[in-house]
PATOR-224102 format. One record per residue (C-alpha): residue number from 0; z, y, x. Coordinates in Angstrom, 2 decimals, decimal comma, m for minus. Example, Ala and Ser with C-alpha at 12.3 -4.5 7.8 and 13.67 -1.06 7.14 Angstrom:
2
(0 (7,80 m4,50 12,30)),
(1 (7,14 m1,06 13,67)),
END
This chain:
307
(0 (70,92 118,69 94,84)),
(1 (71,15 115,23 96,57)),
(2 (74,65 114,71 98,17)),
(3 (74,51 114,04 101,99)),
(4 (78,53 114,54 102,74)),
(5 (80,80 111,62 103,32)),
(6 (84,12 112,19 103,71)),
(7 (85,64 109,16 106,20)),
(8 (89,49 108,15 105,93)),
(9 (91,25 107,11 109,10)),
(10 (94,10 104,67 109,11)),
(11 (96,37 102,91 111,77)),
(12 (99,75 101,22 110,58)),
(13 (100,28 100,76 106,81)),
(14 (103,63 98,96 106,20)),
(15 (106,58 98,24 104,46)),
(16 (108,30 100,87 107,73)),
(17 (111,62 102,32 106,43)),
(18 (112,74 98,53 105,89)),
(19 (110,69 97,18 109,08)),
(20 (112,03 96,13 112,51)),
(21 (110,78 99,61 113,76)),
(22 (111,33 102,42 111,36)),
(23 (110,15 105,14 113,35)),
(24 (107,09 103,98 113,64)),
(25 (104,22 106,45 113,22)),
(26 (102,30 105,35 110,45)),
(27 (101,54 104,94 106,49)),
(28 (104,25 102,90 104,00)),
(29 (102,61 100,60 101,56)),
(30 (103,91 102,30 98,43)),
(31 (102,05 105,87 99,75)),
(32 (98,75 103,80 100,36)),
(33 (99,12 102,92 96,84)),
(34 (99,39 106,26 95,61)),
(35 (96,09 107,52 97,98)),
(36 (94,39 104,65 96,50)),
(37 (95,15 105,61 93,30)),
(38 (94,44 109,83 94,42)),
(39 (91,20 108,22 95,76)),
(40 (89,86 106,60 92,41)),
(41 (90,46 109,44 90,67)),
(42 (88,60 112,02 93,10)),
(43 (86,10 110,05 95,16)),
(44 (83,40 107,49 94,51)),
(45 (84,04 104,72 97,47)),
(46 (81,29 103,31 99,21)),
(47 (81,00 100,33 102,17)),
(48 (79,53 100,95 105,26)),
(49 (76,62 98,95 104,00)),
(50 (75,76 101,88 101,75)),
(51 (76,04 104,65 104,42)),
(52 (73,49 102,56 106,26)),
(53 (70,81 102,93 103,10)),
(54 (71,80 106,48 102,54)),
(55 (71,18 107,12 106,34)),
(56 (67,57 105,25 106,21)),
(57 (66,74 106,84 102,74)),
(58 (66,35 103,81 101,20)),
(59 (69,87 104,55 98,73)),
(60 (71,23 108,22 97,20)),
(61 (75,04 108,45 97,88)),
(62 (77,23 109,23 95,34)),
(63 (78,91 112,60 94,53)),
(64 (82,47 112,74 96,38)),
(65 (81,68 110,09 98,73)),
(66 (84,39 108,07 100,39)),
(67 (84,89 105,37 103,32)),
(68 (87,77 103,85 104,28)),
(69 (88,06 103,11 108,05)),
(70 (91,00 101,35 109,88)),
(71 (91,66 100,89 113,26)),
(72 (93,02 98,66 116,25)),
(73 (92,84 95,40 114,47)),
(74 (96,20 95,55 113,08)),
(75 (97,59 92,56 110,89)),
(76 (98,80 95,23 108,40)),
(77 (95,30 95,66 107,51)),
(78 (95,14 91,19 106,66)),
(79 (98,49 91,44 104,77)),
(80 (99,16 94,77 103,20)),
(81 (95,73 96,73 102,85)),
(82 (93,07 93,98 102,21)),
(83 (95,08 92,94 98,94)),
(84 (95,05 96,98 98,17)),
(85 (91,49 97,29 98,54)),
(86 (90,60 94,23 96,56)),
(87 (92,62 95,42 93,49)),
(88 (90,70 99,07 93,82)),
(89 (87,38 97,11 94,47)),
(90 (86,97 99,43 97,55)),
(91 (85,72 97,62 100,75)),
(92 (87,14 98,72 104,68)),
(93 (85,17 99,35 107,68)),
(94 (87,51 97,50 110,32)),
(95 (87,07 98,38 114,06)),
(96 (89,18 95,47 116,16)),
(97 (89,43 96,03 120,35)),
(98 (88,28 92,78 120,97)),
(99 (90,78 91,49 124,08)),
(100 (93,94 92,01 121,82)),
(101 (92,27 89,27 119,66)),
(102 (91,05 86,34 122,40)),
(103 (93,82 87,42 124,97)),
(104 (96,92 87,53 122,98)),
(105 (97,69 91,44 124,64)),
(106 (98,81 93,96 123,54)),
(107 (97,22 97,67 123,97)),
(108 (98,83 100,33 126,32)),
(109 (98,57 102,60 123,38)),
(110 (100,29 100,60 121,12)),
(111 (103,16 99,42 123,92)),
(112 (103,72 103,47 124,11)),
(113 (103,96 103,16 119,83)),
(114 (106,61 100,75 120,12)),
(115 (108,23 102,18 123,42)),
(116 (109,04 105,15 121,31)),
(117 (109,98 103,84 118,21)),
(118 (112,52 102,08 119,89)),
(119 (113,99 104,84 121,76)),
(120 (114,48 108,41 121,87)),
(121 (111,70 110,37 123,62)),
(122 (114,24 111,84 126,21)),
(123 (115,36 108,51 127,29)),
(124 (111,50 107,22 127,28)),
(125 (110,85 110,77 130,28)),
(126 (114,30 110,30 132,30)),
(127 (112,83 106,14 132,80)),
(128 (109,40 107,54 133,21)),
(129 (110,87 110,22 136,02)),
(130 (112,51 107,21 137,65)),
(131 (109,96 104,33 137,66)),
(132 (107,48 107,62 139,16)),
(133 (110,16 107,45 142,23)),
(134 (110,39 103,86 142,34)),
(135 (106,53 103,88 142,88)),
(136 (106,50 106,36 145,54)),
(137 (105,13 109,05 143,09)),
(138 (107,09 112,73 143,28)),
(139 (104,46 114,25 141,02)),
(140 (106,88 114,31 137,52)),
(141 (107,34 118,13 137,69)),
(142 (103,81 118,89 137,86)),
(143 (102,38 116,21 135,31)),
(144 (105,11 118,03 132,53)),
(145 (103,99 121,62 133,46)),
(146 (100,04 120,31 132,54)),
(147 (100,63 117,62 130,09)),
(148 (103,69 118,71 128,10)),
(149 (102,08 120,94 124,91)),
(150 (102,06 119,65 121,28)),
(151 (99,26 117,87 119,46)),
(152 (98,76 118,06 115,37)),
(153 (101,27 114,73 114,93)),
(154 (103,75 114,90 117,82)),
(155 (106,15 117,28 119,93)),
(156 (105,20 118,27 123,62)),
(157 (108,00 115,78 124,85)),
(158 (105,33 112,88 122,90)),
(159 (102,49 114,13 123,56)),
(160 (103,61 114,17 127,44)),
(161 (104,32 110,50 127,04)),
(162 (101,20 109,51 125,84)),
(163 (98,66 111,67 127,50)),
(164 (100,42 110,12 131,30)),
(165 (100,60 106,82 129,97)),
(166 (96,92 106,47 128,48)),
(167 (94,85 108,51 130,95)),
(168 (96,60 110,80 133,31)),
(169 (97,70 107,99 136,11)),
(170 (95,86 105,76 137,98)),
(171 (95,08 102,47 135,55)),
(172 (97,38 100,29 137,51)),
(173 (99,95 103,24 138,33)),
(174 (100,37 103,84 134,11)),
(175 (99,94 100,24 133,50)),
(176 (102,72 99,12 135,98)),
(177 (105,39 101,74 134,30)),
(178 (104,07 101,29 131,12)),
(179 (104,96 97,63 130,74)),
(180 (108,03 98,22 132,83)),
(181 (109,31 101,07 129,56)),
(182 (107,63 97,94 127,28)),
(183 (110,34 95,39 128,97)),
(184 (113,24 97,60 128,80)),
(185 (112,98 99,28 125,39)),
(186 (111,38 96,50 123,18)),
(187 (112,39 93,58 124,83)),
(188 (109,95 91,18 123,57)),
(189 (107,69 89,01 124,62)),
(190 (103,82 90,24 125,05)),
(191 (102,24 87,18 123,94)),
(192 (103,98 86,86 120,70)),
(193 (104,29 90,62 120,20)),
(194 (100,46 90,55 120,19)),
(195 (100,66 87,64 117,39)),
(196 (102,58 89,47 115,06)),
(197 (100,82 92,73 115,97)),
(198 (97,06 92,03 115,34)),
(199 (95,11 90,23 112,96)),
(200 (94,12 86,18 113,75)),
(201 (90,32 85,54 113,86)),
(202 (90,56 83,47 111,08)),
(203 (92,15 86,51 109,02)),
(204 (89,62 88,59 110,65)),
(205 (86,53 86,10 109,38)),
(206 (88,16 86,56 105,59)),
(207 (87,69 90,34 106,11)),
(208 (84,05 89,65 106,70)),
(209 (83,69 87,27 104,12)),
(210 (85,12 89,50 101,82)),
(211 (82,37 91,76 102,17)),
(212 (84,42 94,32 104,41)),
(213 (82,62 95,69 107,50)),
(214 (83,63 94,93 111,13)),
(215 (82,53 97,56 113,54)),
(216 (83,11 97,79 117,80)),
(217 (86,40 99,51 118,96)),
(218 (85,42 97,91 122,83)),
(219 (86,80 95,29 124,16)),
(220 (90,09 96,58 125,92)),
(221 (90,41 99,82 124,16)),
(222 (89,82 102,18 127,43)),
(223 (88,24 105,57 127,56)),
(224 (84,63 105,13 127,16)),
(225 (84,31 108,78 128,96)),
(226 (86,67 107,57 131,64)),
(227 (84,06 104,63 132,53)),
(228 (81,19 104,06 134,70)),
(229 (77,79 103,07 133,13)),
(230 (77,95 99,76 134,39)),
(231 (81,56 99,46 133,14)),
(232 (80,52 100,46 129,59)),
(233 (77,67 98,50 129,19)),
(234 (80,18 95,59 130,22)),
(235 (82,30 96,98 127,91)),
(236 (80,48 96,94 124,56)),
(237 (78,53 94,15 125,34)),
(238 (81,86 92,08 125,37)),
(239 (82,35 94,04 122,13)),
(240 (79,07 93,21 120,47)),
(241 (79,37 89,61 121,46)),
(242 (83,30 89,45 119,28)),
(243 (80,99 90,60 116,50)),
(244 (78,46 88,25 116,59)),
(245 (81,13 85,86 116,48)),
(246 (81,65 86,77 112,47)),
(247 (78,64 86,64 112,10)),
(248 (77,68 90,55 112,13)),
(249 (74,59 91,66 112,42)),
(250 (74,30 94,01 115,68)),
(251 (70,53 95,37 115,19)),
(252 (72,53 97,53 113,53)),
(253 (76,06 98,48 113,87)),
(254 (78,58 101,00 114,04)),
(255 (81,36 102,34 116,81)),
(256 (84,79 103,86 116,58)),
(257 (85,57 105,71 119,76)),
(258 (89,25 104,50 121,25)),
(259 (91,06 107,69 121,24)),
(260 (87,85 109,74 119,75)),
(261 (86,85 110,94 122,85)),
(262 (83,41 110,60 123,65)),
(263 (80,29 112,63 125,42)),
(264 (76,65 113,40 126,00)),
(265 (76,25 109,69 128,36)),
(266 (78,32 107,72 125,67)),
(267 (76,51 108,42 122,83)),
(268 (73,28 108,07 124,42)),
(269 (74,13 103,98 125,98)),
(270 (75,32 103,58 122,01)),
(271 (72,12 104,75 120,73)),
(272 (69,90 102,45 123,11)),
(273 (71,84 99,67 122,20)),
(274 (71,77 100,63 118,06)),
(275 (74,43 101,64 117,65)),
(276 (73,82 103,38 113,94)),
(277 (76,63 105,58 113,45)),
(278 (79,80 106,20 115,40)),
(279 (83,65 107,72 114,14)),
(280 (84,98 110,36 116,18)),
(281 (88,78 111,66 114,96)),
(282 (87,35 115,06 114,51)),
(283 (89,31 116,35 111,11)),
(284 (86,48 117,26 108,36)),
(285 (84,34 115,95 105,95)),
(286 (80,93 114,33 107,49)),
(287 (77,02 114,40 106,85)),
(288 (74,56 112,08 106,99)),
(289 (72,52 115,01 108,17)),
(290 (74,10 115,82 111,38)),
(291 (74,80 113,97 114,23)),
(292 (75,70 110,24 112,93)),
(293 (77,12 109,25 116,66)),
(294 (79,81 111,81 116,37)),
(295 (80,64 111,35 112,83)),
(296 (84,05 113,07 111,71)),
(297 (87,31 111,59 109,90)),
(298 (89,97 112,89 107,94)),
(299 (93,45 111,50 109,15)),
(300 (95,18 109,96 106,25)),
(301 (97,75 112,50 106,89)),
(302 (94,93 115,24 105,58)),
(303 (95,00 114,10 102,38)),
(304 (97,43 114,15 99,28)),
(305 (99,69 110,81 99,00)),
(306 (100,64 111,22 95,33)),
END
């Protein structure tokens, strides 16, 4: 029987983090990405991106134990710690980049809320969030815990409560505004060259390319494409598109990673008009090319054995 399954990796950090500026960060150490690597090669048959696209269109069988490699939010990890990785295991990456970080020198709300608790303890991150809610005439903190304050697979309620009011529950300016105010008084560095050290250059981002690794749209400033009008997400991956055309990628025929992995019936319909061939949700199981390719699962690296 012809294999149709692909089962899709999803990474974020992968660093050197026990002996990093931030320690208690949330994401992969080098020397475990080794070992997957290594777990991978010895289970799974990687393919690109390239040859999901022939396997989708017929025109190429996929392999038995199929495997992709995605990795999110641009992350200059991925230049100086995974490309050299994947090179050595001649596996290639599908890279999805939110555009803004890279022309605008920003840095994501989701990531400021990374770093905001990695430098701090998660009770001290709520009693500044109660106060900057009273500072800005907003007596609501009671009822946003009761709703928002339940675990998630990764983090605690206290975490989760964090997040979920900092990246959609608020008004955009409202979580913006109190999110860069936590940002200023828990990291205490500079956005501009946070953002540097944080995300890939263009010119590291062109070597990916070159390389033969695939770049794929994340949008342009990382919002909720469910949260946004259809005027405001046509704006919004049309920005996108036109990062990728600037390396050169061919956009007849690409492929989406939904910020946050939310995504719905009016999403996935704009994506399709505009080509969009397949797109990653952060749904936790192996995928098909036989079901629906614009809400394609992935397997956290945390689902999978790191020795």
């Amino acid at each position: 029987m012809q294999n149709k399954s692909v089962t899709v990796v999803m990474y974020h950090y992968v660093r050197e983090i026990k002996n990093s500026k931030y320690p208690d960060i949330k994401g992969l150490e080098v020397s475990d990405f080794i070992s997957q690597m290594q777990y991978f090669e010895k289970n799974y048959n990687f393919i690109d991106m390239q040859e999901l696209f022939l396997a989708i269109d017929g025109k190429q069988k996929l392999p038995k134990n199929a495997l992709l490699l995605t990795f999110d939010d641009g992350y200059k990890d991925h230049y100086e710690f995974v490309l050299p990785i994947l090179e050595k295991f001649k596996a290639k990456g599908a890279f999805y980049i939110p555009a803004s970080v890279i022309e605008n020198f920003e840095v994501l709300d989701v990531n400021k809320i990374h770093y905001i608790l990695a430098s701090s303890d998660e009770k001290e991150v709520i009693k500044e969030i109660k106060a900057l809610l009273k500072k800005y005439k907003d007596d609501n903190f009671e009822e946003y815990y009761k709703e928002l304050a339940y675990p998630r697979r990764f983090d605690n309620k206290d975490v989760m409560f964090i997040k979920r009011l900092l990246q959609a529950h608020l008004s955009e300016n409202l979580r913006k505004s109190i999110t860069n105010d936590l940002f200023k008084k828990f990291v205490k560095e500079d956005e501009k060259e946070f953002s540097k050290k944080l995300y890939m250059s263009e010119k590291e981002i062109r070597e990916l390319k070159n390389l033969g690794h695939h770049l794929g749209s994340h949008g342009y400033d990382h919002y909720w494409w469910t949260k946004l009008s259809d005027a405001k997400l046509q704006n919004e991956l049309e920005l996108s598109l036109n990062f990728l055309k600037k390396f050169d990628v061919n956009i007849s025929s690409w492929s989406a990673c939904y910020p946050y992995g939310y995504h719905d019936n009016k999403v996935m319909e704009i994506l399709k008009n505009k080509g969009c061939k397949v797109a990653f949700t952060v749904e936790p199981k192996v995928g098909s090319i036989e079901e629906d390719l614009l809400k394609f699962p992935r397997l956290d690296t945390n689902d999978l054995p790191k020795n």
